[in-house]
C-alpha positions as CSV (number, residue, x, y, z in Angstrom):
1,X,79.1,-88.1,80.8
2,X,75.3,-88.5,80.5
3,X,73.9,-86.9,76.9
4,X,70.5,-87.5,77.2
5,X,68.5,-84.6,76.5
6,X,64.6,-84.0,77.4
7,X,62.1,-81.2,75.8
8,X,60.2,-79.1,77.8
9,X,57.7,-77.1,76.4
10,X,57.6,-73.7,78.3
11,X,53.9,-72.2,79.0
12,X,54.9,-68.4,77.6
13,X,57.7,-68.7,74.9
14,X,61.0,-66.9,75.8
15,X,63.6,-65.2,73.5
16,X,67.0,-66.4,73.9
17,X,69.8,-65.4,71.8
18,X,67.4,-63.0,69.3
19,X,65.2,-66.2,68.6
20,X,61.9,-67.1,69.7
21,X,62.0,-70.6,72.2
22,X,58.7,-72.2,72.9
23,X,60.8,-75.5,74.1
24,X,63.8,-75.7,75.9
25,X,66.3,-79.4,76.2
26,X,67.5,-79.8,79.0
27,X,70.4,-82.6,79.7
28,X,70.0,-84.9,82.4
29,X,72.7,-83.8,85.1
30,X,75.8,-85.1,85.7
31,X,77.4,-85.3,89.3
32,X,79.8,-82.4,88.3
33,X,76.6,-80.1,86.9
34,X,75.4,-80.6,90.7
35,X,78.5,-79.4,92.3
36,X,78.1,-77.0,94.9
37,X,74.2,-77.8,94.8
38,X,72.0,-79.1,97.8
39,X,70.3,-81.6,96.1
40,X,67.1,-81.4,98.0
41,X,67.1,-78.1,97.7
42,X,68.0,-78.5,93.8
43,X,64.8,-81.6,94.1
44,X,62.5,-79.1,95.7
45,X,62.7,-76.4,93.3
46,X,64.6,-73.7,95.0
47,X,64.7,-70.8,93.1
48,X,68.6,-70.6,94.0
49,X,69.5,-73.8,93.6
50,X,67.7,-74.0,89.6
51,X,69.0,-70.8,89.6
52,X,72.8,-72.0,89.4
53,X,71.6,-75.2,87.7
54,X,70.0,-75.0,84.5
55,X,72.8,-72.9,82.7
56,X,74.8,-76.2,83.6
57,X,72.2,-78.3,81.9
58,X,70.3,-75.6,79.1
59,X,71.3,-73.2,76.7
60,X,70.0,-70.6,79.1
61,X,72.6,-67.8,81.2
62,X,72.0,-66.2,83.8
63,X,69.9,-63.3,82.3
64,X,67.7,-65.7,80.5
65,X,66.7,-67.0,83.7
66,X,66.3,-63.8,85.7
67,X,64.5,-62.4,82.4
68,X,61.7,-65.7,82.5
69,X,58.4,-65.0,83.0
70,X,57.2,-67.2,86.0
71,X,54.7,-69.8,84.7
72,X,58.1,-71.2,83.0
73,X,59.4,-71.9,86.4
74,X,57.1,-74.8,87.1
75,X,57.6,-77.4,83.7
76,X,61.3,-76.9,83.8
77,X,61.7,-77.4,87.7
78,X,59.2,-80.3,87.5
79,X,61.8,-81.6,84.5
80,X,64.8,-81.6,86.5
81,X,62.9,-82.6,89.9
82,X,62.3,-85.6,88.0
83,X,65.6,-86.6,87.1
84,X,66.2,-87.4,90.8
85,X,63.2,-90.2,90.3
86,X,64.0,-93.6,89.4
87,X,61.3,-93.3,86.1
88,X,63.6,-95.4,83.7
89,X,65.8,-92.5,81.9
């Protein structure tokens, strides 16, 4: 099972669980995280698709996600977009 985590600093900071979050991790996905998933959908950004996603692979729900403000959309999709890229990780 892959462990490796990644920070992603998030352009407004959030509140998750009563705390202030100006970074998120997010763990590199395993096959099973993707389940269910179109992975090109999942690799280009689809709202849906990182919808389901990240509470596989962050310590984000549901209502975290719908509650973001939208300039954190783009480093956390541009994170996980990147996982799917043969960089080295």
């Amino acid at each position: 099972m892959s462990n490796k985590m990644f920070k992603v600093k998030l352009a407004t900071p959030m509140e998750v669980d009563g705390k202030e979050v100006s970074e998120l991790e997010l763990r590199k996905p395993t096959a099973g995280d993707l389940r269910g998933l179109n992975l090109v959908q999942v690799c280009e950004m689809h709202f849906d698709a990182v919808y389901i996603l990240l509470p596989r692979i962050s310590e984000l729900n549901e209502r975290d996600i719908l509650n973001m403000e939208t300039e954190n959309f783009a480093p956390l999709m541009t994170e996980i977009a990147s996982f799917f890229v043969d960089m080295k990780r």
